[in-house]
Backbone as CSV, one residue per row, in Angstrom:
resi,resn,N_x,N_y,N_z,CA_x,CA_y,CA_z,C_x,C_y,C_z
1,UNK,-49.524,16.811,-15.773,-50.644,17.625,-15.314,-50.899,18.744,-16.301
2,UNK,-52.160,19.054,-16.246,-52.850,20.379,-17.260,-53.524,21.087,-16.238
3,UNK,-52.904,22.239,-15.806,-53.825,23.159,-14.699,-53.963,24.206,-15.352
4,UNK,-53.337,24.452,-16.740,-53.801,26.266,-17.005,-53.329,25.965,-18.694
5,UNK,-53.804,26.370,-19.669,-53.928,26.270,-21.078,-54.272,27.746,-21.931
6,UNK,-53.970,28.250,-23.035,-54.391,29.130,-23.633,-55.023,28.272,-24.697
7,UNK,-55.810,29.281,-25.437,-56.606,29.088,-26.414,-56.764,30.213,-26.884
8,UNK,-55.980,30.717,-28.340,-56.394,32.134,-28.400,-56.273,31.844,-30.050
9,UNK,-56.771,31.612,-30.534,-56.831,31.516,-31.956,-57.997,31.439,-32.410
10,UNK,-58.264,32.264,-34.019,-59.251,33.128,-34.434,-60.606,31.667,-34.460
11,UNK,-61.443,32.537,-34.401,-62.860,31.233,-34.358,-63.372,30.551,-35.783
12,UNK,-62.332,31.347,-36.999,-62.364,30.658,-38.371,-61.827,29.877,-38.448
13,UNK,-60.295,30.177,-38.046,-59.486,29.152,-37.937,-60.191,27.960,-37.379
14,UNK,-60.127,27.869,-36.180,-60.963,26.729,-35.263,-61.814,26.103,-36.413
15,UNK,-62.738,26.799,-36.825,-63.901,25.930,-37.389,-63.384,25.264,-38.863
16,UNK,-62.313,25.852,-39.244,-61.660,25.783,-40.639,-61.221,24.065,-40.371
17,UNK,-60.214,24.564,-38.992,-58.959,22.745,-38.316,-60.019,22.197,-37.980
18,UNK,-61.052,22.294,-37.254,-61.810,20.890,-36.864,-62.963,20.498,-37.429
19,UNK,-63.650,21.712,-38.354,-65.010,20.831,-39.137,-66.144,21.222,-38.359
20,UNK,-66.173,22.438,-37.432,-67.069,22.182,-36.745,-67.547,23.775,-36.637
21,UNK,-68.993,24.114,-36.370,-69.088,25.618,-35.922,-68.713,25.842,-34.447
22,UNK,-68.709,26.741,-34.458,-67.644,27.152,-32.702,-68.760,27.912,-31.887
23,UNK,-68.734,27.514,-30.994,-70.084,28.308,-29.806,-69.026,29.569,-29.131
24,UNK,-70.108,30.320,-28.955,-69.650,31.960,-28.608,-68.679,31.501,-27.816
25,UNK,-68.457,31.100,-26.846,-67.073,30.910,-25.905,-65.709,31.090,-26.844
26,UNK,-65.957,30.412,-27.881,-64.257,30.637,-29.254,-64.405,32.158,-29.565
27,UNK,-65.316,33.028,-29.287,-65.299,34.250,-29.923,-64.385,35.218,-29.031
28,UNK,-63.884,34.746,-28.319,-62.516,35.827,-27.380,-61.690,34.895,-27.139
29,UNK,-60.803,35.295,-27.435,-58.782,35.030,-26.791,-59.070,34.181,-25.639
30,UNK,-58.275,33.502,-25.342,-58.001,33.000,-23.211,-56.688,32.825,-23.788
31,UNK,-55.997,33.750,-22.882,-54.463,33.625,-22.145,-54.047,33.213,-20.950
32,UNK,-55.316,32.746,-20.544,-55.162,32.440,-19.044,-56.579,31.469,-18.588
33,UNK,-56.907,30.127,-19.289,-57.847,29.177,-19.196,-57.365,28.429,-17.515
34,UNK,-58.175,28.689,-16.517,-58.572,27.984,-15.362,-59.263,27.161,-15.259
35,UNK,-59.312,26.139,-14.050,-59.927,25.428,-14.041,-61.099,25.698,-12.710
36,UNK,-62.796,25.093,-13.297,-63.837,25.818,-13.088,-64.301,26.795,-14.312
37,UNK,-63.455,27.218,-14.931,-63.969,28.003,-16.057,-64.635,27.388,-17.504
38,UNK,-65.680,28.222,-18.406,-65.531,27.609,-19.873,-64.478,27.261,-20.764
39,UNK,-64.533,26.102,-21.609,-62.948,25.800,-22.001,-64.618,25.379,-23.501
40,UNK,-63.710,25.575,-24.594,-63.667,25.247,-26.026,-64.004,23.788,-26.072
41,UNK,-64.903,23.008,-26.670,-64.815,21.577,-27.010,-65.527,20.840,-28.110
42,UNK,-65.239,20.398,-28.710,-66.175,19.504,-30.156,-65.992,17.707,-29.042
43,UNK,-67.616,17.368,-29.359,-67.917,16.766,-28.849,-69.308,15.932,-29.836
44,UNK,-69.296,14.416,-30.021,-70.486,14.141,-30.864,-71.707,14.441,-29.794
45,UNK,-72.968,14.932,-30.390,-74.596,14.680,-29.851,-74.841,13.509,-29.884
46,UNK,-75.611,13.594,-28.290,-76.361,12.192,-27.724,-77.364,12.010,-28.664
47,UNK,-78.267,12.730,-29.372,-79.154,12.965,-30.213,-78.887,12.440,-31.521
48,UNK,-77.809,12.702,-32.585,-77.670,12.443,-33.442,-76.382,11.787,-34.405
49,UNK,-75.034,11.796,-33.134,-74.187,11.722,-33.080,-73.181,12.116,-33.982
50,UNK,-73.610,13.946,-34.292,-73.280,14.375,-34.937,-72.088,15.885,-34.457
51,UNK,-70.423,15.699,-34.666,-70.053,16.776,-34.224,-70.444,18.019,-34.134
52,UNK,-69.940,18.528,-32.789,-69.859,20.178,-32.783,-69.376,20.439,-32.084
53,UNK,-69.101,22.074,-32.218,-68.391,22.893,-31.314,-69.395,22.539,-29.669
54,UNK,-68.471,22.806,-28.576,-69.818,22.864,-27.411,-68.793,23.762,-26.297
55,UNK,-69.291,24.585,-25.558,-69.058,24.949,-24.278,-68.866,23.758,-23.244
56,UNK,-67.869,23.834,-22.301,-68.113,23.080,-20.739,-67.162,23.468,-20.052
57,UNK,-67.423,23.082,-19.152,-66.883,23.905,-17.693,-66.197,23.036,-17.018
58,UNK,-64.668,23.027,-16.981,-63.213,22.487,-17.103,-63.273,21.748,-15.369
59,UNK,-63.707,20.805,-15.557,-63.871,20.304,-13.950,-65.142,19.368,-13.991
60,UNK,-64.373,17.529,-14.422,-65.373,16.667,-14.269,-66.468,16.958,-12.954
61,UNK,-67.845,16.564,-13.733,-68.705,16.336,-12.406,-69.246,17.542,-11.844
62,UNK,-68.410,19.034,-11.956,-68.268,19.981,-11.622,-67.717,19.540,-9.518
63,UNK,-66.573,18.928,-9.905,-65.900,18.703,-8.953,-64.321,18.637,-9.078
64,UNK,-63.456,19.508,-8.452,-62.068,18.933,-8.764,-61.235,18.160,-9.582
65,UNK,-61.822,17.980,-10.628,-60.989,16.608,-11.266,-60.845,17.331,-12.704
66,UNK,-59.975,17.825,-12.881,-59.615,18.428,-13.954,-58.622,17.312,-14.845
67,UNK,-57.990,16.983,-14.100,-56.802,15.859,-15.235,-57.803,14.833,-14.742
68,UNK,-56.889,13.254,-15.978,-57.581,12.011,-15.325,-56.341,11.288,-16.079
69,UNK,-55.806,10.683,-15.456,-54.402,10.007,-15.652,-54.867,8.540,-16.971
70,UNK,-54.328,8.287,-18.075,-54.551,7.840,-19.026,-54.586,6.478,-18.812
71,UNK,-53.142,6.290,-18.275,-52.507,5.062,-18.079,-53.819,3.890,-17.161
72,UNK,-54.595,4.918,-15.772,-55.416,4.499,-15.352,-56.924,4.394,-15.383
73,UNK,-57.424,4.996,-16.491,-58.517,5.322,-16.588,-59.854,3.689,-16.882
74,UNK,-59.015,2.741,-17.108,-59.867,1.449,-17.603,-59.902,0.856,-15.792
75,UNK,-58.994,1.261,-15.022,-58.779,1.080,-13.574,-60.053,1.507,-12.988
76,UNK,-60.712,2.649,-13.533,-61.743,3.444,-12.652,-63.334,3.355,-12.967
77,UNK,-63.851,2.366,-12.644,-65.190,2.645,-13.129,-65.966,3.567,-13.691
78,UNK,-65.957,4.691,-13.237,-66.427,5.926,-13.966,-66.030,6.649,-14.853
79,UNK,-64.386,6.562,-14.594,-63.841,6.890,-16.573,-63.866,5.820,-17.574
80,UNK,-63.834,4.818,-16.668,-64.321,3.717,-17.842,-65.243,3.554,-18.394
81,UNK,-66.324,4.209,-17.908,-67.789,4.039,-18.406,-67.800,5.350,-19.539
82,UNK,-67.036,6.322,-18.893,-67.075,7.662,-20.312,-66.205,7.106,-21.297
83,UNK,-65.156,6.648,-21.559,-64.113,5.950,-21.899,-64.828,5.084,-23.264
84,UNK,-66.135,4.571,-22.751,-66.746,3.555,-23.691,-67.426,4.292,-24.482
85,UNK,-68.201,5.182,-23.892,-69.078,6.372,-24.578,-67.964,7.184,-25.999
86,UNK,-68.817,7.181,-26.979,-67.902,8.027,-27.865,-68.740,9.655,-27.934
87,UNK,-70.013,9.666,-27.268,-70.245,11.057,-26.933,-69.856,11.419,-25.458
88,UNK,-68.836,10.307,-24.860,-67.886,11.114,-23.810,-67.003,11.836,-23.818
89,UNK,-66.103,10.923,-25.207,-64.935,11.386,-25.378,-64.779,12.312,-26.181
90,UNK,-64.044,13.353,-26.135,-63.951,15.009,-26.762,-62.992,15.545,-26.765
91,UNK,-62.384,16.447,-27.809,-61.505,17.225,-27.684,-61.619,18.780,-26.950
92,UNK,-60.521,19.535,-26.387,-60.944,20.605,-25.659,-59.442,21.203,-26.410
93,UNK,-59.877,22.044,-26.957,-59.153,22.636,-27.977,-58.332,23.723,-27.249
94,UNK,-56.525,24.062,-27.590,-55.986,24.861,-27.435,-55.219,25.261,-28.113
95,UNK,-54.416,26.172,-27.975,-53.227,25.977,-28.947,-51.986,26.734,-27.991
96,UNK,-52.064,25.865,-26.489,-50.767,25.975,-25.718,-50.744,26.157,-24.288
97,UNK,-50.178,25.249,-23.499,-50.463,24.921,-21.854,-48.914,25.542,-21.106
98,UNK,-49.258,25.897,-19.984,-48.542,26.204,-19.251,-48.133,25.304,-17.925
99,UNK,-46.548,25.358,-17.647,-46.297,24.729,-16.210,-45.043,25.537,-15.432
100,UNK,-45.000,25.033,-14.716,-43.928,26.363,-13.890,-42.947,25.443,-13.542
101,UNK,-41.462,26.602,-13.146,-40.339,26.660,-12.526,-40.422,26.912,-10.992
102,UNK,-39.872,26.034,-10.454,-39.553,26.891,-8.634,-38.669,27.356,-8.900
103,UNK,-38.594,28.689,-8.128,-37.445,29.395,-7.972,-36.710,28.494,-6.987
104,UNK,-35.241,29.061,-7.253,-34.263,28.647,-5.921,-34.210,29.513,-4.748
105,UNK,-34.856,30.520,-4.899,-35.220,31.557,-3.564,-36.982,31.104,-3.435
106,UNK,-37.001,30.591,-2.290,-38.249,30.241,-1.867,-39.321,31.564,-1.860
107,UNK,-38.811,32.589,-1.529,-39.631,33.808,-1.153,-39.615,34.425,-3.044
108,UNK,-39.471,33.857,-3.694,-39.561,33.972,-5.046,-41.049,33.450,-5.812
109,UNK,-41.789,34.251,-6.010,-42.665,32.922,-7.220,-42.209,31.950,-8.276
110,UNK,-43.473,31.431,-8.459,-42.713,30.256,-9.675,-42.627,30.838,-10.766
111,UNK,-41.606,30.631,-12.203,-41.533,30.905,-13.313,-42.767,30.480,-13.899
112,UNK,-43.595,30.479,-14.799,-44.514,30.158,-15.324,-43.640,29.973,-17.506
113,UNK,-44.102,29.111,-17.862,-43.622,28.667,-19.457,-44.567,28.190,-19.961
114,UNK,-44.793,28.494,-21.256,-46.004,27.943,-22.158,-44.996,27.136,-23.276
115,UNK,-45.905,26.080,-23.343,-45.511,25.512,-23.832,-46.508,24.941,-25.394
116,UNK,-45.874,25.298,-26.938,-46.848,25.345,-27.779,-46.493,24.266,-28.999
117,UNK,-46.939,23.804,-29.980,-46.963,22.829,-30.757,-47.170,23.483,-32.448
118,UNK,-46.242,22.996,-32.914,-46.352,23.488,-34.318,-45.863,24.910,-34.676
119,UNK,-45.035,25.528,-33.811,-45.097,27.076,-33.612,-46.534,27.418,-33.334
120,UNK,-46.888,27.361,-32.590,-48.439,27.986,-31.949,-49.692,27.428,-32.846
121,UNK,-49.490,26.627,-33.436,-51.098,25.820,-34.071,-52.015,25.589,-33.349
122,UNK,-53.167,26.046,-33.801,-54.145,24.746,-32.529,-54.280,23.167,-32.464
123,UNK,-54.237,23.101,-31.118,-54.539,21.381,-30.962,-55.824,20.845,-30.301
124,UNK,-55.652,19.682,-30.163,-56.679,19.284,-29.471,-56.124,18.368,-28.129
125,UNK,-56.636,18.850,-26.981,-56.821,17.812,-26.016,-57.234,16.437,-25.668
126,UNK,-57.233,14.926,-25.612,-57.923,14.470,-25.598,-58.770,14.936,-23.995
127,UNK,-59.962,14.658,-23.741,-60.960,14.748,-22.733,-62.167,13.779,-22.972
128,UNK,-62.406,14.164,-21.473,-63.515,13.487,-21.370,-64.729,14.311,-20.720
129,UNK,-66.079,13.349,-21.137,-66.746,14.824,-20.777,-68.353,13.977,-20.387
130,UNK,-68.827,15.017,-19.419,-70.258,14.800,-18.761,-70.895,15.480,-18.411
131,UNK,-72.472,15.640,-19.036,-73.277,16.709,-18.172,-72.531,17.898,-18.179
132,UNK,-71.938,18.110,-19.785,-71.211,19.442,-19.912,-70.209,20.098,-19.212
133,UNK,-69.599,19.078,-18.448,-67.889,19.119,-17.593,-66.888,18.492,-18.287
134,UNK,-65.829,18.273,-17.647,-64.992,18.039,-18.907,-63.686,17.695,-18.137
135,UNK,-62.536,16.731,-18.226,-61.153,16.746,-17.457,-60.960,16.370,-18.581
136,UNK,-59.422,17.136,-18.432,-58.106,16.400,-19.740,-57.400,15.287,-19.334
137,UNK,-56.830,14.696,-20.040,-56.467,13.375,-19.767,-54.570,13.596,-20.076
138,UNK,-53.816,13.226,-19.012,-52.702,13.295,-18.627,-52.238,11.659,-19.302
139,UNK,-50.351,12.401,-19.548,-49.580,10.757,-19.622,-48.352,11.256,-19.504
140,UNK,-47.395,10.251,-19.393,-45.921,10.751,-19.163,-45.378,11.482,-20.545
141,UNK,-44.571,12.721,-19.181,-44.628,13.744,-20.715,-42.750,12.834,-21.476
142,UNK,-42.953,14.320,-22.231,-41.793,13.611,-23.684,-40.733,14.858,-22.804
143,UNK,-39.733,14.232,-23.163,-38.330,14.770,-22.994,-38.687,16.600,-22.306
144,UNK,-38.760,17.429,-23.486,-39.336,18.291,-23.239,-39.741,18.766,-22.000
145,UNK,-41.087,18.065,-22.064,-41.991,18.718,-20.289,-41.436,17.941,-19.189
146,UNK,-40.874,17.220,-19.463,-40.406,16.297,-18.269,-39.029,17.213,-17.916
147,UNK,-38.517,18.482,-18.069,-37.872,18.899,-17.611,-38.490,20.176,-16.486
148,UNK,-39.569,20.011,-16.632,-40.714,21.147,-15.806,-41.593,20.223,-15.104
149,UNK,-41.709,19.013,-15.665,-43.297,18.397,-14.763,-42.738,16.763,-15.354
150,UNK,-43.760,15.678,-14.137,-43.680,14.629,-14.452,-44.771,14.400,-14.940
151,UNK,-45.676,14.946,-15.865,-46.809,14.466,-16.428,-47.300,15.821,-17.503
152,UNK,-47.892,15.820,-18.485,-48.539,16.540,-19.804,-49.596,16.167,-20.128
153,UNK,-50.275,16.738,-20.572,-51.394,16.642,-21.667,-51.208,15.865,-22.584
154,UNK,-52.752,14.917,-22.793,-52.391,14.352,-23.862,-52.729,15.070,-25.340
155,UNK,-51.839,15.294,-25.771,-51.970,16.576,-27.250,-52.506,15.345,-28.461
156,UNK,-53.384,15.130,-28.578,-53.790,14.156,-29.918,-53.159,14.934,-31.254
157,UNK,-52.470,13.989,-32.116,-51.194,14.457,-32.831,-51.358,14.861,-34.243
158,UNK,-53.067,15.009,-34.513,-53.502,15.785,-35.737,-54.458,14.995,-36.063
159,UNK,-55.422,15.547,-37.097,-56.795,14.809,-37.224,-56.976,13.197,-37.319
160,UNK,-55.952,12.893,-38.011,-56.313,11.585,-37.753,-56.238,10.691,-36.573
161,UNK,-55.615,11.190,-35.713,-55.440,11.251,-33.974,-56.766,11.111,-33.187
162,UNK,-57.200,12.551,-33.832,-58.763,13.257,-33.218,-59.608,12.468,-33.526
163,UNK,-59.668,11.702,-35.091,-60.464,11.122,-35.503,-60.911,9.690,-34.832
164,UNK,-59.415,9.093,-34.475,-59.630,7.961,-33.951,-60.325,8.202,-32.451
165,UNK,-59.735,9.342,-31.764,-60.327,9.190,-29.927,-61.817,9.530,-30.326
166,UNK,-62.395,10.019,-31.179,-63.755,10.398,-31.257,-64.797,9.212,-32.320
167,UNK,-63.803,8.160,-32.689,-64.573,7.364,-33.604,-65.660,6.604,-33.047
168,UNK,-67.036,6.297,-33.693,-68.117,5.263,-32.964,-67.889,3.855,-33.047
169,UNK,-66.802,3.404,-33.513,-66.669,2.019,-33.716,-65.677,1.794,-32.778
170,UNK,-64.663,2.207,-32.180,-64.126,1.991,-30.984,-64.460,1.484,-29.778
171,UNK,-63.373,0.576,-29.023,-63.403,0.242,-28.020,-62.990,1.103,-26.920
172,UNK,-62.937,1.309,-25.619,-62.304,2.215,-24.857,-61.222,1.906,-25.032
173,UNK,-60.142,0.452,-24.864,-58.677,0.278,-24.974,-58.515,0.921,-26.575
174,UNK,-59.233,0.752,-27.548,-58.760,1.304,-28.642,-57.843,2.516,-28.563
175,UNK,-59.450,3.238,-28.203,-59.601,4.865,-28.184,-57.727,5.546,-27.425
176,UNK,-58.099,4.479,-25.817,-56.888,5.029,-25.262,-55.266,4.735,-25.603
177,UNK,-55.202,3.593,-26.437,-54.311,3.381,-27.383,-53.327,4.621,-27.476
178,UNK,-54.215,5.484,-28.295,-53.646,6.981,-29.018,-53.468,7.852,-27.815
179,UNK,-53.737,7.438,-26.476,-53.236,8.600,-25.788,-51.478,8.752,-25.251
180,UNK,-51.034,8.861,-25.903,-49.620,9.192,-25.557,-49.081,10.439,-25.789
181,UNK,-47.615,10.395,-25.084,-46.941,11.727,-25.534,-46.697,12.229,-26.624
182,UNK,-46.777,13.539,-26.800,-46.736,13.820,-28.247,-45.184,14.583,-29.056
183,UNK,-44.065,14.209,-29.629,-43.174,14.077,-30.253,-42.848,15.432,-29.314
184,UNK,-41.579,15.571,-28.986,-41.235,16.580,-28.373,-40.216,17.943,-29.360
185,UNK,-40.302,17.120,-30.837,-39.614,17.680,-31.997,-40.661,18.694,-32.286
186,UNK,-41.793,18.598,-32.245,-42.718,19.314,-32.621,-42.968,20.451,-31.517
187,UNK,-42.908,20.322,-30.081,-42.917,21.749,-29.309,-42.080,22.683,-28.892
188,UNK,-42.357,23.565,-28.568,-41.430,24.744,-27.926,-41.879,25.264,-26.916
189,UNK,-41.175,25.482,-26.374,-41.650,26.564,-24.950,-40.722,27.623,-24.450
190,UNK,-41.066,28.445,-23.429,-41.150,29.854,-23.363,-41.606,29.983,-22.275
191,UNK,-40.790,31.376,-21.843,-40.932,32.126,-20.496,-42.109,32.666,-20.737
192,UNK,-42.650,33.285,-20.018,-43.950,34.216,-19.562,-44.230,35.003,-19.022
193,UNK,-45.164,35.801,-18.216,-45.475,36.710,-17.582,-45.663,35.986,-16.197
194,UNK,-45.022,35.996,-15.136,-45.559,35.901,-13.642,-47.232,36.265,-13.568
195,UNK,-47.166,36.771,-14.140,-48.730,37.466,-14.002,-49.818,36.169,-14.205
196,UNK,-49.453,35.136,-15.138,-49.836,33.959,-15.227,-50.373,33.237,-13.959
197,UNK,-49.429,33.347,-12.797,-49.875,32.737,-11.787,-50.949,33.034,-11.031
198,UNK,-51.152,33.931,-11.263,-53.242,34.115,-10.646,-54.229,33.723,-11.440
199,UNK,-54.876,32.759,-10.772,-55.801,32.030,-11.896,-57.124,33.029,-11.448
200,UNK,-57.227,33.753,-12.308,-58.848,34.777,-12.176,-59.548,34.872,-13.440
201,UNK,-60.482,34.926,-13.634,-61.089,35.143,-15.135,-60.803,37.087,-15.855
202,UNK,-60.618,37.865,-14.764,-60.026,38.954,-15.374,-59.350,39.108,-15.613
203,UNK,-58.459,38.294,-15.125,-56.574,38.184,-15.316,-56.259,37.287,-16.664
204,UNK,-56.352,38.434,-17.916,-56.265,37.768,-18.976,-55.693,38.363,-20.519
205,UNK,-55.164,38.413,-21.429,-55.175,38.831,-22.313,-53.426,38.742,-22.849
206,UNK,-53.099,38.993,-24.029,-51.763,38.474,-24.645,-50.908,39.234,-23.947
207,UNK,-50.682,40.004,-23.082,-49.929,40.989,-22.001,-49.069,39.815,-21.504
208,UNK,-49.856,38.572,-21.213,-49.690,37.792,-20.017,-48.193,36.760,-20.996
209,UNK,-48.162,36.422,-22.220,-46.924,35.835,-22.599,-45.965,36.694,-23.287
210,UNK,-45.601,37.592,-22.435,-44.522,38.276,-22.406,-43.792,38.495,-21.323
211,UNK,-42.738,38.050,-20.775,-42.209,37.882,-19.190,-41.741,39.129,-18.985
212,UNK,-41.493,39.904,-17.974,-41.154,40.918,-17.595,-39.751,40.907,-17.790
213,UNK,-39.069,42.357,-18.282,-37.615,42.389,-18.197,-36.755,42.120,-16.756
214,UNK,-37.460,42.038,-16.141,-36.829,42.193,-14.267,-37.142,40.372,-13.789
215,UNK,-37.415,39.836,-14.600,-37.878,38.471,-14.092,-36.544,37.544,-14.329
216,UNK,-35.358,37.551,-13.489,-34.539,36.805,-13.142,-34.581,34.846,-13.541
217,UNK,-35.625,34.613,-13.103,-35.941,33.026,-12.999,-36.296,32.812,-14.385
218,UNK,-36.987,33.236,-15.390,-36.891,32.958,-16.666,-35.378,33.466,-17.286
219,UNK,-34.735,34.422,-17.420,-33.594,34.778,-18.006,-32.792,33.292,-17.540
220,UNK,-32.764,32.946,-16.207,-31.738,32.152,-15.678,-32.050,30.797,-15.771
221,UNK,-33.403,30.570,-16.408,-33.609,28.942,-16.307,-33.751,29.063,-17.883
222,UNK,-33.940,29.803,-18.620,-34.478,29.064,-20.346,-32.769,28.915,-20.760
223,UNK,-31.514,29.321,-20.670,-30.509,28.859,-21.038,-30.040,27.221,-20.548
224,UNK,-30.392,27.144,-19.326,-29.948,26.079,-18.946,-31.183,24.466,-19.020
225,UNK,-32.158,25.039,-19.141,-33.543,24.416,-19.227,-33.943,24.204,-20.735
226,UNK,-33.880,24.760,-21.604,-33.931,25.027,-22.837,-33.265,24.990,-24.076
């Protein structure tokens, strides 16, 4: 699962890694990307089928469906039909997702951990996308996240990755081929700020990946978790 993602890297950068100009949405930080909110995406035009940066709003359909499970997507008529589309398929750019710890005291919140690639590089999501909405596409995670969650993001594993989920000569089985887990040699992860756990659009800024000194459940799970 992908329920909360940062994206905070400079909008040169961005346009430098993917080739593309970046729409005002890349022009501020997210330390705290929700779902319902604008999320970052390069996506080809129906028009000319030519990349770019684009805005959309993290919730196929503009309904609930933020992930879309990989493994099943040729299963579902309607991701199958975006699936075929190569101005469906899109990257939604980050450079690092978050998933949580239960505490062992129930009356405890959850730990919250980000988890990042390359020492904090940006990546790309694979997604899918419609009428300017957008879900990420989930698969069984790698060693790593599978000690926090039974499912991850699919992290496409560098341009030539990107290149293939976005190519026009593809089939949908092609495309989804490349969606797998991504090397678990390559990530790291990290405690956080509790503060993480309120998904609000004000509730935001680099404050938020720094865990509090008093936060027990990160001190006590990254030795044994990590």
């Amino acid at each position: 699962m992908c329920g909360r993602f940062t994206q905070t890297a400079d909008p040169r950068d961005l346009e430098q890694r993917f080739g593309v100009t970046m729409p005002d949405a890349a022009r501020q930080g997210r330390f705290n990307v929700a779902p319902t909110e604008d999320v970052v995406a390069v996506a080809r035009s129906r028009d000319d089928g030519a990349l770019a940066g684009r805005t959309m709003t993290w919730g196929l359909w503009d309904k609930p469906v933020i992930n879309v499970r990989a493994e099943t997507v040729l299963e579902k008529q309607g991701f199958r039909k975006l699936a075929a589309l190569d101005t469906c398929r899109c990257l939604v750019l980050a450079d690092g997702f978050y998933e949580w710890l239960k505490s062992e005291d129930r009356k405890q919140p959850r730990q919250p951990f980000r988890f990042t690639v390359d020492g904090g590089a940006p990546f790309a999501f694979a997604g899918l996308c419609s009428r300017g909405t957008v879900a990420i596409l989930t698969c069984a995670p790698n060693p790593l996240v599978a000690r926090l969650h039974d499912r991850m993001p699919v992290i496409l594993g560098g341009p030539d990755e990107e290149a293939a989920w976005l190519h026009r000569d593809v089939s949908e089985e092609e495309a989804l081929a490349g969606c797998v887990s991504l090397d678990a040699a390559r990530m790291a992860v990290a405690p956080v700020s509790r503060q993480v756990n309120k998904a609000d659009p004000d509730n935001d800024g680099p404050h938020l990946l720094v865990p509090e000194p008093d936060e027990p459940a990160a001190e006590s799970a990254t030795p044994s978790l990590f």
